[in-house]
C-alpha positions in Angstrom: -4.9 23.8 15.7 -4.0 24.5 11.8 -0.6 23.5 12.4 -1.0 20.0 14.4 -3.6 18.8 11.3 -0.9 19.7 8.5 1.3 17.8 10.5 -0.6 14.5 10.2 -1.4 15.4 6.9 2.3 15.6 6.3 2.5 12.3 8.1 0.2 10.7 6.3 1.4 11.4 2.7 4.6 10.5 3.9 2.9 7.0 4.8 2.0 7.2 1.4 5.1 7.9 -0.7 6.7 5.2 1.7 4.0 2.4 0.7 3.8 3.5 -2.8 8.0 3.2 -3.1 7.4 -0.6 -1.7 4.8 -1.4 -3.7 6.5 -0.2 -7.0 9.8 -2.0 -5.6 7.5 -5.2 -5.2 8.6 -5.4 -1.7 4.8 -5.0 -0.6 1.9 -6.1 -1.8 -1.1 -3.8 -3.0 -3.3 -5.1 0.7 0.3 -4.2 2.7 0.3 -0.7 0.9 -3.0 -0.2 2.0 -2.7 -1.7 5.6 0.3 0.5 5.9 -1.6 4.0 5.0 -4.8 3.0 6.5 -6.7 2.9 3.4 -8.8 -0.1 1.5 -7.3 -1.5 -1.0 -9.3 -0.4 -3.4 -8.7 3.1 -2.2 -4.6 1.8 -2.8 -5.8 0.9 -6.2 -6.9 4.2 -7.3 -4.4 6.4 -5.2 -1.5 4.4 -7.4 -3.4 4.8 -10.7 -3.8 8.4 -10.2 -0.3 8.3 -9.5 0.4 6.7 -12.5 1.8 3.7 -10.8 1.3 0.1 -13.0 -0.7 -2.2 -11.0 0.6 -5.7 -9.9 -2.2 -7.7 -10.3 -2.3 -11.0 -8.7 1.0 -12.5 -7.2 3.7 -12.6 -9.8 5.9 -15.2 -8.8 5.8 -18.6 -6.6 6.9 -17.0 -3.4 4.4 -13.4 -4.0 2.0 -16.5 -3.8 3.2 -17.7 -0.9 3.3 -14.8 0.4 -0.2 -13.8 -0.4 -1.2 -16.7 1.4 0.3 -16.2 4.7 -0.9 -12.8 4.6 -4.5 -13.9 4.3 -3.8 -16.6 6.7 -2.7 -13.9 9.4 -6.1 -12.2 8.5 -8.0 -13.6 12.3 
């Protein structure tokens, strides 16, 4: 039993690192870091800043707009 929960844990912060890599890269979003590890993005923000990651806020660019948008459009 011990060993199939530290497997998802395992899982899970791999999830994490994974998201956390895109979201530093600016290939995702903070809301697609969070979707991705099943978290709220609130949740994503604090995880990052204890991390020590810098926060994104707000779409940087035109096409992180655009983005952002189609995004929340997909949102049924």
């Amino acid at each position: 039993m011990t060993t199939d929960h530290h497997s998802h844990t395992m899982q899970n912060k791999e999830k994490l690192a994974t998201a956390i890599g895109l979201y530093i890269l600016g290939e995702i979003s903070l809301g697609k870091a969070a979707e991705r590890t099943g978290v709220t993005r609130w949740e994503m923000e604090e995880i990052l800043q204890d991390a020590g990651v810098e926060l994104r806020l707000g779409p940087q660019t035109k096409d992180d707009l655009d983005d952002e948008v189609d995004v929340a459009l997909d949102i049924e």
